[in-house]
C-alpha positions in Angstrom: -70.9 -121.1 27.6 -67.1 -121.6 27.3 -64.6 -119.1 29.4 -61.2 -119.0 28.7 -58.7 -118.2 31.4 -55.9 -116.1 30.4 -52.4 -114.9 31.6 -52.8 -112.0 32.9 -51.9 -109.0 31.2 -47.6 -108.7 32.3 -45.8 -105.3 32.3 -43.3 -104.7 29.4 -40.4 -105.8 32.2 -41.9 -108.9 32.6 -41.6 -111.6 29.5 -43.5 -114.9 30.5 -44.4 -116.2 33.8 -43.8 -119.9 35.0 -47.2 -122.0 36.2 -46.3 -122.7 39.9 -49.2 -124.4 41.2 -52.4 -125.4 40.4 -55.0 -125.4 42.9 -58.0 -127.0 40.7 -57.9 -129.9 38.6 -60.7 -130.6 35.5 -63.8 -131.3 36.6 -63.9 -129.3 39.4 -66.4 -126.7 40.3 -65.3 -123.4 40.8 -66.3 -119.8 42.6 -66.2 -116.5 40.9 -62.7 -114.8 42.2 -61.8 -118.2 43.4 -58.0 -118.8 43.2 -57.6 -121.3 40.1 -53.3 -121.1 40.4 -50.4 -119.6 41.2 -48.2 -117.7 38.6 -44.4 -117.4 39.4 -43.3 -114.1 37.7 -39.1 -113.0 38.1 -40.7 -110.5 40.8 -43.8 -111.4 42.4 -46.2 -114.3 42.6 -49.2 -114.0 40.9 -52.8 -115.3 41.8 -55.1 -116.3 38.6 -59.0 -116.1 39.8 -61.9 -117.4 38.1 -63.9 -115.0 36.2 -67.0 -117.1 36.6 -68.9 -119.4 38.2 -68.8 -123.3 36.5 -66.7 -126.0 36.4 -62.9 -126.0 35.3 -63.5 -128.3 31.4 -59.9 -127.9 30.5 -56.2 -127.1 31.5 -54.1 -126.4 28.8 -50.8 -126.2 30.3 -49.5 -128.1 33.4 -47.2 -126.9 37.0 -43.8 -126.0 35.6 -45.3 -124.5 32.1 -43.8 -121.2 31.0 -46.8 -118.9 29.7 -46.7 -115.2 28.3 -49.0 -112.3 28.8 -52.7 -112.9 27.5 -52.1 -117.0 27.0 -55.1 -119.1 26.8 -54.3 -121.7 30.2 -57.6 -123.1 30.9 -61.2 -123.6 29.7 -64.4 -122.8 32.3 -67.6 -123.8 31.4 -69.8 -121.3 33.1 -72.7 -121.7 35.3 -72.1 -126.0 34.9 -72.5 -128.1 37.7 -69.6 -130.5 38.9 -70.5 -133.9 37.6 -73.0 -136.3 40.8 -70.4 -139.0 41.9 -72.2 -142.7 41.8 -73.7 -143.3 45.2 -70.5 -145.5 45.9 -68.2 -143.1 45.0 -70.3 -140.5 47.1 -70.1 -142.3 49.8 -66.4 -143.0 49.4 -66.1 -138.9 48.9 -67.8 -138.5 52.3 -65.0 -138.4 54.4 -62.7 -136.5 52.5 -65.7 -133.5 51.9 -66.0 -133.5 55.9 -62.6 -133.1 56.3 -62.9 -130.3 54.3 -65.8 -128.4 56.0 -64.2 -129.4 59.2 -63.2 -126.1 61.5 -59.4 -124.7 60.6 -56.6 -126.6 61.9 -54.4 -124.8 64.3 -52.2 -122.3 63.8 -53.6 -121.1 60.3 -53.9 -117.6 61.0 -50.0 -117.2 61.0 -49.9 -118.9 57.5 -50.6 -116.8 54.3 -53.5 -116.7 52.5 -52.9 -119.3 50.1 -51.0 -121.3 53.0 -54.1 -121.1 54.4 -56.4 -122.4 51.9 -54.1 -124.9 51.2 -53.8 -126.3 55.4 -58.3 -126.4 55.6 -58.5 -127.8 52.0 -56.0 -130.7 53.2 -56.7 -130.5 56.9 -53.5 -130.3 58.0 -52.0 -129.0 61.3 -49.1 -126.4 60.5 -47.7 -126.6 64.1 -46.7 -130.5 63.1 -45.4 -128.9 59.6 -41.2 -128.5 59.4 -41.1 -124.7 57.9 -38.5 -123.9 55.3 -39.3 -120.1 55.2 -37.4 -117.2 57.1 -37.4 -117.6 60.6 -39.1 -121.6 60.3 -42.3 -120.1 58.9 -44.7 -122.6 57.2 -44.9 -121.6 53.3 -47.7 -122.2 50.8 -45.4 -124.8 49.6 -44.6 -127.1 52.7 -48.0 -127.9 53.0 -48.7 -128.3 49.6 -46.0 -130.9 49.9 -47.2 -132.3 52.6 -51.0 -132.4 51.5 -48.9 -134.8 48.6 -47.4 -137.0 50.8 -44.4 -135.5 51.7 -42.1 -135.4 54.9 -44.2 -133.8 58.2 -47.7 -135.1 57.4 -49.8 -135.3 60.4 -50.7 -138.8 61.4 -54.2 -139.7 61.2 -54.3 -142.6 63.8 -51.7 -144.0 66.2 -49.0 -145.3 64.5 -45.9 -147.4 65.3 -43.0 -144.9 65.9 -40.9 -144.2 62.0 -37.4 -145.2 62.7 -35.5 -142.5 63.3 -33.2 -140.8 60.3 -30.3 -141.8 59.3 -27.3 -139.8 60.3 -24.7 -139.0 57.8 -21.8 -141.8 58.1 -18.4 -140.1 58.9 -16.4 -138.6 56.1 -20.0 -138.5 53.9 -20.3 -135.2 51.9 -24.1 -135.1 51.6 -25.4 -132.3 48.3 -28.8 -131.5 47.1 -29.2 -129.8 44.0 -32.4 -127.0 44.4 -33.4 -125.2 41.0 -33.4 -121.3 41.6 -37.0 -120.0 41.8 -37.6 -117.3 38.8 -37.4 -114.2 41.9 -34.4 -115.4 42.4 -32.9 -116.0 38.8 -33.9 -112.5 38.5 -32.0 -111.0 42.0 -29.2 -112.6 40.4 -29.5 -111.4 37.0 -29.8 -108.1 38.4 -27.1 -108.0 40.7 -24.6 -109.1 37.8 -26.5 -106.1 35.4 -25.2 -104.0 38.6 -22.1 -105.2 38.7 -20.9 -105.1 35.4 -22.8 -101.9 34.0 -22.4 -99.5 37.0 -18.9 -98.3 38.1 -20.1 -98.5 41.9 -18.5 -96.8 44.9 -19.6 -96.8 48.6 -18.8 -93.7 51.2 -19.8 -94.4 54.8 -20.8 -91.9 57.6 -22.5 -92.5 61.2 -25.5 -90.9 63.0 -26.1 -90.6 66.4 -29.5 -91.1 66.7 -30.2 -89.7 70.1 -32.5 -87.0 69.0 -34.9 -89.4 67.4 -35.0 -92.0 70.0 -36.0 -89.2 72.5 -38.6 -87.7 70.0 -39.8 -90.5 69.1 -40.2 -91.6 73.5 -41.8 -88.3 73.9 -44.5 -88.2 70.6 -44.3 -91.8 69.4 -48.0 -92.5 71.7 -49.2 -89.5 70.5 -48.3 -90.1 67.2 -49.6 -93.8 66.9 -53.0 -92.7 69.1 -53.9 -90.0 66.0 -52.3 -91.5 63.2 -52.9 -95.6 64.2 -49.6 -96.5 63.1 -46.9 -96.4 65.3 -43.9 -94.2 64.5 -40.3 -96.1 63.5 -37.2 -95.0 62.6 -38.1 -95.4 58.6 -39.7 -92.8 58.4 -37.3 -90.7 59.6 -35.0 -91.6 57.0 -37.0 -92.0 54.2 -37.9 -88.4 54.5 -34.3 -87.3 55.8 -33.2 -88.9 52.3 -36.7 -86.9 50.5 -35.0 -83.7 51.1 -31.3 -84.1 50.8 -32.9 -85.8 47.7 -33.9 -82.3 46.7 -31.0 -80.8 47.2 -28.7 -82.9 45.5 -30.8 -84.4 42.7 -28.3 -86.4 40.8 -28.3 -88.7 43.9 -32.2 -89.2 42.2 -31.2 -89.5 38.3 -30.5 -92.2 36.2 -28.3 -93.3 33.5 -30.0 -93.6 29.5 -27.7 -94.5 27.6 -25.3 -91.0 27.0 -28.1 -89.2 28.6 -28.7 -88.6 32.6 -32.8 -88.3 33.0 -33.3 -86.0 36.3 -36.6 -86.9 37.7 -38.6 -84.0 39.4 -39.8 -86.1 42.9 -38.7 -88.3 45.2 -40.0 -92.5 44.4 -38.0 -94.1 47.0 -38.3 -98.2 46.8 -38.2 -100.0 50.3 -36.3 -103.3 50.4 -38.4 -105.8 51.8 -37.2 -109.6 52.7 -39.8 -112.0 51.7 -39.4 -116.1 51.4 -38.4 -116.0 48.2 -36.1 -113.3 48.1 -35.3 -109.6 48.6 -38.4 -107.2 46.3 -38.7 -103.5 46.4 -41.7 -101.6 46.5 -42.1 -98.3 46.0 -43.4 -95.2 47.8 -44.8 -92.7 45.5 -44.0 -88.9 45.3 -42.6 -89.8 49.6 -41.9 -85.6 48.4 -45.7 -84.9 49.6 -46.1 -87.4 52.5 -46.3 -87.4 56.0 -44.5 -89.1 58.7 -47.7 -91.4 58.8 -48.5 -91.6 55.2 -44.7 -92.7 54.7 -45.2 -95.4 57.8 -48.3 -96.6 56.7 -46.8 -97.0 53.1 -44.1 -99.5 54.5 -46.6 -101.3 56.6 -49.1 -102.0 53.7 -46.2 -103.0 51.7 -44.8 -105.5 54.3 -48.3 -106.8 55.3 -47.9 -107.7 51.5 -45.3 -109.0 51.0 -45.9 -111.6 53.9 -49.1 -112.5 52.6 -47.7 -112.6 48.9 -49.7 -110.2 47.9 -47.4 -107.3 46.5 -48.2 -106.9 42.5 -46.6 -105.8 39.4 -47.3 -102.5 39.5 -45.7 -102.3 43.7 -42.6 -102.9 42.2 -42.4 -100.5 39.1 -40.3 -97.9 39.2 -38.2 -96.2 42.0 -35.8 -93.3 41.6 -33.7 -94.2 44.7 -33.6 -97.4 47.4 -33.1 -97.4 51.0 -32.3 -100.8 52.4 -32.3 -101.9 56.3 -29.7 -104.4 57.3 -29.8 -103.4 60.8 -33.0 -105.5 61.2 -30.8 -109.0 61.2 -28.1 -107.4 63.1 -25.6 -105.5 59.6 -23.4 -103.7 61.5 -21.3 -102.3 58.2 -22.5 -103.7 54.4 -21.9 -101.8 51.1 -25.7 -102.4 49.1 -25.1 -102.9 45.6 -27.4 -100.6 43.5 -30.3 -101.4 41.6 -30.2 -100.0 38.1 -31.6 -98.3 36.2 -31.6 -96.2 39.4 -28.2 -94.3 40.7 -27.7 -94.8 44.2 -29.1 -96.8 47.3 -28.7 -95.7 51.4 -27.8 -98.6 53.7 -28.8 -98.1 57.2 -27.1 -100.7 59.8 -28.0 -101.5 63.2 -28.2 -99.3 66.3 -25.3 -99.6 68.4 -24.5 -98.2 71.6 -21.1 -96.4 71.2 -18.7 -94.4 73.3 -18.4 -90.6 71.2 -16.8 -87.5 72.3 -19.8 -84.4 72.6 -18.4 -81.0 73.8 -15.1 -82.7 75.1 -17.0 -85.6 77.3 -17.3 -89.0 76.3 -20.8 -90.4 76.2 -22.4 -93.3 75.2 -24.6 -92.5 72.2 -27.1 -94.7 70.0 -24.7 -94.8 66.8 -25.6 -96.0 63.4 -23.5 -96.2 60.8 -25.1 -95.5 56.7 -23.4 -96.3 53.5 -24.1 -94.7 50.6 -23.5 -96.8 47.2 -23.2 -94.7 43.9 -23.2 -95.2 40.1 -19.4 -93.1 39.8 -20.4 -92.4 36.0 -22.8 -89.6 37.4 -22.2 -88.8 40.6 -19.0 -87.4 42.0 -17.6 -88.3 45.1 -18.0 -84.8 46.6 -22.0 -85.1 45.9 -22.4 -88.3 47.5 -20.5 -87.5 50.6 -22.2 -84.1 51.3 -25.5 -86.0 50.4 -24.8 -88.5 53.3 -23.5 -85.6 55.5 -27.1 -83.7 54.7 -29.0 -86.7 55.9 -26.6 -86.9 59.2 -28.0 -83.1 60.2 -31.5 -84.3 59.4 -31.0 -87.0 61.7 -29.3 -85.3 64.7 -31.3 -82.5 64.3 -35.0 -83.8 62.8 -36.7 -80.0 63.6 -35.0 -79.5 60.2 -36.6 -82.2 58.7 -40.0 -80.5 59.9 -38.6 -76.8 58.6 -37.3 -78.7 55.5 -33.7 -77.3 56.4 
């Protein structure tokens, strides 16, 4: 019995998806939920499983196809075997299928799951890999590269040294021309859609954080022992920006048209750095979390996001962002907003600071937060006391507990 694969079914947001790369070819047997390819939407990337057991007949459209919602790609013939190689061809198979049952290379644990599959399918050590992720890390896409041939391929046997690469004469002007992935197409569109439709301004405040370091020195074992997560500063803010959400909920609308739409609880979207861009996933109603439900939340999401694993539906929505530049160092940035939403809080990293508390000067953990604002709706008087409301929170978090 014939299967067709389809596209799977994309939100309204989302128009086509691009065919990244396909991990079967016709002919192949495959395994119920088995990964068949890899759909690259504008936000996420997608993984297509087989429904069934069988063998893949037919692929209807190659790597590098655009494809829209419910799209017939590919033909499974289910519960088929995969056709018996001739006994010369088994035997030239043999080595090849033993590489593939062969135990994990090295080093795949840190990979993500479909970096994974792809370094035991192809045998290939990641540690000999060059990574062209954040921070070096070995993507799905460096090994599939090298499982083609490409540049870092580990030798198989003892080979005469490859001569050595040649530098760049003096005076040369070396280019490459790289084709923007669809995530980031879309991070660009989006910024622009910012820039042109909001009338954005950015008001700036600092915190001294001392109160939350020492809270969070004298609970943060406690807390991580009952809750098993530990506690971070996110959390702090996200809910510090929950209630001065509440109290100043244009800060939380959004613009339709002539009309502003005031949304009755807090949907705060956490911007996360993957490889292939900057995403946003949301925390749901944060109005009725915990300290640990809201940590949890953002560890889930980055655990996703690492293992490319965050869907559509993460994404959707958000009624205001908070974004951490402190983590690579931001000392003072003004984040652009992300329409259709109103405003988005900047934190910055933590620096020790000389400040003046009951006329002594001490040294204080200071961070400065920018608050960046659609001007159509919210007046500057709103979004300063709104970033003054979260500096109380912060220097004082009892009032966070006592919603004060």
């Amino acid at each position: 019995m014939s299967i067709e694969v389809k596209v799977p079914v994309l939100p309204e947001s989302v128009s086509d998806a691009l065919i990244a790369t396909w991990h079967k070819k016709a002919g192949d047997a495959v395994k119920r939920d088995e990964n068949l390819l890899d759909l690259e939407t504008d936000k996420v990337v997608l993984e297509v499983p087989s429904p069934v057991d069988g063998v893949l007949k037919e692929i209807r459209f190659e790597e590098g196809s655009t494809v829209t919602s419910s799209q017939v790609i590919a033909v499974i013939e289910e519960g088929a075997a995969a056709a018996t190689p001739a006994p010369a061809a088994a035997a030239a198979e043999a080595p090849k299928a033993e590489k593939t049952e062969a135990a994990a290379p090295k080093g795949v644990d840190e990979l993500s799951p479909a970096g994974r599959r792809v370094a035991v399918e192809e045998n290939i050590d990641p540690s000999k890999v060059a990574g062209t992720g954040r921070d070096g890390r070995v993507t799905k896409e460096d090994l599939v590269n090298v499982g083609k041939g490409g540049a870092a391929a580990p030798a198989a046997a003892p080979a005469a040294a490859p001569a050595p690469a040649a530098k760049p004469t003096p005076g040369s002007r070396p280019e490459e021309r790289v084709a923007m992935t669809r995530i980031r197409t879309r991070i660009a569109e989006r910024l622009m859609q910012s820039k042109n439709s909001i009338a954005m301004l950015t008001s700036f405040n600092e915190v001294n954080l001392a109160e939350v370091v020492k809270l969070r020195k004298a609970l943060g074992e406690q807390f991580e022992k009952a809750n098993g997560v530990k506690l971070g500063f996110m959390s702090f803010f996200v809910k510090a920006a929950t209630e001065a959400l509440k109290r100043y909920p244009v800060v939380n609308a959004s613009v339709d048209g002539s009309d502003i739409i005031y949304h009755g609880y807090q949907d705060i979207s956490i911007a996360v750095s993957t490889e292939k861009g900057l995403v946003t996933p949301v925390l749901r109603d944060v109005q009725d979390m915990s300290f640990a439900d809201v940590e949890k939340g953002i560890m889930g999401y980055a655990k996703k996001a690492r293992d490319g694993k965050l869907g559509l539906d993460d994404l959707q929505g958000g009624t205001f962002t908070i974004t951490n530049g402190g983590t690579f160092g931001s000392l003072l940035s003004t984040p652009i907003v992300n329409p259709p939403q109103s405003a988005i809080l900047g934190m910055h990293t933590i620096k020790e600071r000389p400040i003046v508390e009951n006329g002594q000067v001490i040294a204080a953990p200071m961070m400065y937060i920018a608050l960046s604002y659609d001007h159509r709706i919210i007046d500057g008087k709103d979004a300063v006391l709104f970033l003054v409301d979260i500096k109380n929170q912060l220097e004082n978090p009892q009032r966070m507990l006592l919603g004060l």
